[in-house]
VMD Tcl script that builds the backbone (N, CA, C; Angstrom):
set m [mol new atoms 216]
animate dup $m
set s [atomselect $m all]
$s set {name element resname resid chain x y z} {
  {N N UNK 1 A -5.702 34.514 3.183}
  {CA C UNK 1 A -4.658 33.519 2.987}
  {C C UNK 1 A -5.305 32.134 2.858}
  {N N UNK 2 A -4.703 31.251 1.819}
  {CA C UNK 2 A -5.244 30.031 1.555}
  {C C UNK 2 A -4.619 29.462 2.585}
  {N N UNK 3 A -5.571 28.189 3.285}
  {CA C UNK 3 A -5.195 27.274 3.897}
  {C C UNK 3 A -4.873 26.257 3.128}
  {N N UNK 4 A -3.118 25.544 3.631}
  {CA C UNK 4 A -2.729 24.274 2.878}
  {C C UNK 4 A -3.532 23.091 2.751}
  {N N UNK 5 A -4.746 22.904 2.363}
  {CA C UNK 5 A -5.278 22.147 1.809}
  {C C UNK 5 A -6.001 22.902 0.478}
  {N N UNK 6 A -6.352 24.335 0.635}
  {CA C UNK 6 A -7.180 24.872 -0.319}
  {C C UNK 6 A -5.500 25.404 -1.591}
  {N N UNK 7 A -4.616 25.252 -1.166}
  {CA C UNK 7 A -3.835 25.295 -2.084}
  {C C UNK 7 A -2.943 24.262 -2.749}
  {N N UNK 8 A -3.531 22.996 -2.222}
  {CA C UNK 8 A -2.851 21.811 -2.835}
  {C C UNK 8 A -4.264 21.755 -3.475}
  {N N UNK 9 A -5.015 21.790 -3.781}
  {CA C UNK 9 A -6.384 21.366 -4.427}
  {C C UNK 9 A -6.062 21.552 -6.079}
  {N N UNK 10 A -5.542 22.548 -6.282}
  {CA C UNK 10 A -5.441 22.932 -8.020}
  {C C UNK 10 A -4.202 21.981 -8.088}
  {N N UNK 11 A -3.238 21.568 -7.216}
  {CA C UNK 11 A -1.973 20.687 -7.836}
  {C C UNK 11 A -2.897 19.488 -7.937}
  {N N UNK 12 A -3.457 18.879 -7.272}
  {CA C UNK 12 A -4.106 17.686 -6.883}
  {C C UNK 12 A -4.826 17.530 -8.485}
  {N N UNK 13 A -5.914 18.174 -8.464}
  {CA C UNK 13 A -6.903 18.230 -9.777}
  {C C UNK 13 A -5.901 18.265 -11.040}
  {N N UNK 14 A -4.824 18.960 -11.373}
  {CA C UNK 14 A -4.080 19.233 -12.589}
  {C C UNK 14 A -3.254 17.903 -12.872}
  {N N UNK 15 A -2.867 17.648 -11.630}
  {CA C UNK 15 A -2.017 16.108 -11.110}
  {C C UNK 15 A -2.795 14.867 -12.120}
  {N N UNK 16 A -4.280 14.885 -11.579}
  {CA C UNK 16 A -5.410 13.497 -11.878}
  {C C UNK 16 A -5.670 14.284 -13.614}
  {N N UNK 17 A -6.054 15.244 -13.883}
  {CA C UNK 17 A -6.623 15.426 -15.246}
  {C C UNK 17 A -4.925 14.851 -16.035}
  {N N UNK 18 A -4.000 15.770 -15.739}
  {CA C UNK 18 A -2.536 14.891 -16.819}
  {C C UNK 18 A -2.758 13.720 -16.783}
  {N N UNK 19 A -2.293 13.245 -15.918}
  {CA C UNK 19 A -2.105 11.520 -15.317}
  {C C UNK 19 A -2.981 11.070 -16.187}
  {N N UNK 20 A -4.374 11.413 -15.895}
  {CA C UNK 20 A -5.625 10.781 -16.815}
  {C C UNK 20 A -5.464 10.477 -18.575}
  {N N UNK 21 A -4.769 11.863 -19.035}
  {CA C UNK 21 A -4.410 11.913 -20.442}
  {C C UNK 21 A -3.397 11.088 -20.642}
  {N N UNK 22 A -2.319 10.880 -19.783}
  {CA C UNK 22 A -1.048 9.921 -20.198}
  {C C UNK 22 A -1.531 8.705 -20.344}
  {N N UNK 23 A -3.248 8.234 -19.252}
  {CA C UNK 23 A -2.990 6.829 -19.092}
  {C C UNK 23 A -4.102 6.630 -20.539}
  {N N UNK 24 A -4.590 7.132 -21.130}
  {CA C UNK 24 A -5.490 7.263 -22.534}
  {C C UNK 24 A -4.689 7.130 -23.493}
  {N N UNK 25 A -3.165 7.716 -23.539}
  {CA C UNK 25 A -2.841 8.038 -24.639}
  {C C UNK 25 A -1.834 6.343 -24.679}
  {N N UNK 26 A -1.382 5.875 -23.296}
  {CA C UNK 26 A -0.765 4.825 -22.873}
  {C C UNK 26 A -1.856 3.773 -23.388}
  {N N UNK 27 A -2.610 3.601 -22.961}
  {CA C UNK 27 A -3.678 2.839 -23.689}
  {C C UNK 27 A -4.145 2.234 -24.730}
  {N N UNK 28 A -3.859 3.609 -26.056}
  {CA C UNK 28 A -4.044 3.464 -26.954}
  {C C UNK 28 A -2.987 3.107 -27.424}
  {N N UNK 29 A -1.845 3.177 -27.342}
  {CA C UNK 29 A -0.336 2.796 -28.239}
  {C C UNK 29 A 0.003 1.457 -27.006}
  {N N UNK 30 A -1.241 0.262 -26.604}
  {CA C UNK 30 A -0.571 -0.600 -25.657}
  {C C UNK 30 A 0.144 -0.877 -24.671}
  {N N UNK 31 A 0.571 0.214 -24.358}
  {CA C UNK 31 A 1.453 0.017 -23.112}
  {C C UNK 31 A 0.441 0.515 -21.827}
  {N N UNK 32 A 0.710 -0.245 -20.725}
  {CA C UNK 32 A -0.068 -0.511 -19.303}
  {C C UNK 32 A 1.103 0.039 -17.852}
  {N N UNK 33 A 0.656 0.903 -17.429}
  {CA C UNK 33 A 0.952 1.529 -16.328}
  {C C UNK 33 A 0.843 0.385 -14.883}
  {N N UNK 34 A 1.789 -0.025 -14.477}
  {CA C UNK 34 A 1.340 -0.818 -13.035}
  {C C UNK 34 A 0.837 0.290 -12.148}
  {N N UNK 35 A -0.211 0.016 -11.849}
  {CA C UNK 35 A -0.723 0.705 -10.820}
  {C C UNK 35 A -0.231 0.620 -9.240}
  {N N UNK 36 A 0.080 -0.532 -8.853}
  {CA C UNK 36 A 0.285 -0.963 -7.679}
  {C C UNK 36 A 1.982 -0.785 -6.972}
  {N N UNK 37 A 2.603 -0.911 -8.118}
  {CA C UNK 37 A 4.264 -0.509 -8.123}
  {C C UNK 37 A 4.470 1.403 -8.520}
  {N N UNK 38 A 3.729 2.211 -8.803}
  {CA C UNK 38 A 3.598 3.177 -9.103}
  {C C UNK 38 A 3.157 4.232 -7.717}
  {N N UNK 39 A 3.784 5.184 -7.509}
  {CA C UNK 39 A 3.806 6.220 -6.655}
  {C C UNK 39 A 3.878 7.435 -6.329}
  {N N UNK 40 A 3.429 8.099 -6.251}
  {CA C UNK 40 A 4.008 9.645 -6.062}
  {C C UNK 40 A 4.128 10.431 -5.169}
  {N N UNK 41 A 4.993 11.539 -5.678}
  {CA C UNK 41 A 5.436 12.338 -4.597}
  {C C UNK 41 A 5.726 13.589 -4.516}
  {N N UNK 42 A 5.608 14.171 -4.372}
  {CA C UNK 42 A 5.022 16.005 -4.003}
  {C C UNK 42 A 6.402 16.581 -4.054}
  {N N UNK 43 A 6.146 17.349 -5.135}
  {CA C UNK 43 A 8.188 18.351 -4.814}
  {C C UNK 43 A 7.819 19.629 -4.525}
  {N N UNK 44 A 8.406 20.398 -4.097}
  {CA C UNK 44 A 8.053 21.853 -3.826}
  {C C UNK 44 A 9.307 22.628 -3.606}
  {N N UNK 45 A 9.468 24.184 -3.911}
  {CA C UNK 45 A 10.508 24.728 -3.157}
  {C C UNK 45 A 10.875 24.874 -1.905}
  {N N UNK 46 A 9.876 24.849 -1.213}
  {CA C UNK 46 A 9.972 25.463 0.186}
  {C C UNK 46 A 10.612 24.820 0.953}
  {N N UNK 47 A 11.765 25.039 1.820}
  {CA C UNK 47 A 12.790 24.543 2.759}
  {C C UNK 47 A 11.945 23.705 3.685}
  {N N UNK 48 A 11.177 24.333 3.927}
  {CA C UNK 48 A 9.935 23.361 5.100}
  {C C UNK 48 A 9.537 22.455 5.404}
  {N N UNK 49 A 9.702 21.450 5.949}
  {CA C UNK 49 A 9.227 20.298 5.619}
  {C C UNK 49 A 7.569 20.124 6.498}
  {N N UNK 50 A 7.189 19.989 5.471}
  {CA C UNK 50 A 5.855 19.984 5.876}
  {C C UNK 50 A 4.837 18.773 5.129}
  {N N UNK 51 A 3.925 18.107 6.243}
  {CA C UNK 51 A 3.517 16.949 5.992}
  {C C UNK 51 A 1.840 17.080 4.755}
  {N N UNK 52 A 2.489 16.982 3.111}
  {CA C UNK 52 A 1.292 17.392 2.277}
  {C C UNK 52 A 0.929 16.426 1.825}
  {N N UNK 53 A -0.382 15.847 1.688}
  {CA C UNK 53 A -0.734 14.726 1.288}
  {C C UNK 53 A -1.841 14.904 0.101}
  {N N UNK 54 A -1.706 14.442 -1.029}
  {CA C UNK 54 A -2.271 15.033 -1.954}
  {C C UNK 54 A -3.197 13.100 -2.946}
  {N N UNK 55 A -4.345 13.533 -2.909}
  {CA C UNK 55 A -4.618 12.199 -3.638}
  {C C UNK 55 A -4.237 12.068 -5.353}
  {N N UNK 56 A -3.872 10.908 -5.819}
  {CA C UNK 56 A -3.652 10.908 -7.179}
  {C C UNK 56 A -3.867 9.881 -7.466}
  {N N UNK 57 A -5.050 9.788 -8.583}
  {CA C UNK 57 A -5.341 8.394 -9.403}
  {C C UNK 57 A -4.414 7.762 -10.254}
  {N N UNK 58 A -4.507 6.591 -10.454}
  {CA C UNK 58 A -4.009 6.015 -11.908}
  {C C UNK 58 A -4.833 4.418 -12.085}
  {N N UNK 59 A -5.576 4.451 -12.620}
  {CA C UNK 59 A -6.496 3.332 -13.329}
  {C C UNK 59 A -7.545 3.325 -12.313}
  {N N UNK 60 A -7.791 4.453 -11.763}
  {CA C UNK 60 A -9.134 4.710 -10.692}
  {C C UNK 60 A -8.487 3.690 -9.724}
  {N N UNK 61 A -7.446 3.944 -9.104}
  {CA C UNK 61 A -6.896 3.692 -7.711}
  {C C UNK 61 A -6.291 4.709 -7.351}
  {N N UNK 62 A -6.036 4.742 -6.065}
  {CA C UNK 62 A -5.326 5.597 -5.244}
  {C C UNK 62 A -3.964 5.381 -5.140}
  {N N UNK 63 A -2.956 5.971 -5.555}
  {CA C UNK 63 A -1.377 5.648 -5.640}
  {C C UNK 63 A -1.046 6.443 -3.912}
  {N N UNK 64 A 0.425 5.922 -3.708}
  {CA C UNK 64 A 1.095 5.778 -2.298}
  {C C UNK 64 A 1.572 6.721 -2.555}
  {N N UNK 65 A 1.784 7.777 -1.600}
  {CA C UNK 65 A 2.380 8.649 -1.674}
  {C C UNK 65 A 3.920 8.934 -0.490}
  {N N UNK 66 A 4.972 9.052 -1.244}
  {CA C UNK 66 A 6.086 9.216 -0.329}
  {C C UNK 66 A 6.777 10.247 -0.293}
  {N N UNK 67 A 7.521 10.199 1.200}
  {CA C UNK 67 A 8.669 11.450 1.084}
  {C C UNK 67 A 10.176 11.495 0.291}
  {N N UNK 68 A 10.605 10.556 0.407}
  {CA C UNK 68 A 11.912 10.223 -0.140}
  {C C UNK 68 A 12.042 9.362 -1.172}
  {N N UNK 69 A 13.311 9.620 -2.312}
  {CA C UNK 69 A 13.264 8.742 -3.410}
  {C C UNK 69 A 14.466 7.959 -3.173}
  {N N UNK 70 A 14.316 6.917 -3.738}
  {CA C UNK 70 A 15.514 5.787 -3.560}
  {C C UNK 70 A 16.208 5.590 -5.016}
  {N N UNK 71 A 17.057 5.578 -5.761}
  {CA C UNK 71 A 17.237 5.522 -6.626}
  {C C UNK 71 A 18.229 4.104 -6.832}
  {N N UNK 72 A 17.569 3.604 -8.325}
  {CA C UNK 72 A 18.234 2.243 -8.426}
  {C C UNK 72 A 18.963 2.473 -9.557}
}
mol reanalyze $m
mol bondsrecalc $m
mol representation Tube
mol addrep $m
């Protein structure tokens, strides 16, 4: 059985390689991603609430990661 870190590892990596392509392709057609107002956040099925913390780049920083969304 994987331990929950050895199974957030492939979301984590798949997470930074996309992200990476959006911010290339963002790049090239001018438009700029705020890094600092930008955040993410982990969805999953599982009823569980369980505390997953997963790193994710965007312009080679580390984005905030939260539990809850606020909607405006």
């Amino acid at each position: 059985m994987a331990t929950r870190d050895e199974s957030l590892r492939p979301v984590e990596n798949y997470t930074n390689v996309e992200l990476s392509k959006i911010h290339e392709w963002a790049k090239n057609n001018d438009i700029e991603f705020n890094d600092t107002n930008s955040k993410v956040k982990l969805v999953s099925r599982r009823k569980r609430k369980e505390n997953k913390n997963i790193t994710v780049y965007l312009n080679n920083k580390t984005l905030d990661q939260f539990t809850q969304i606020k909607y405006i």
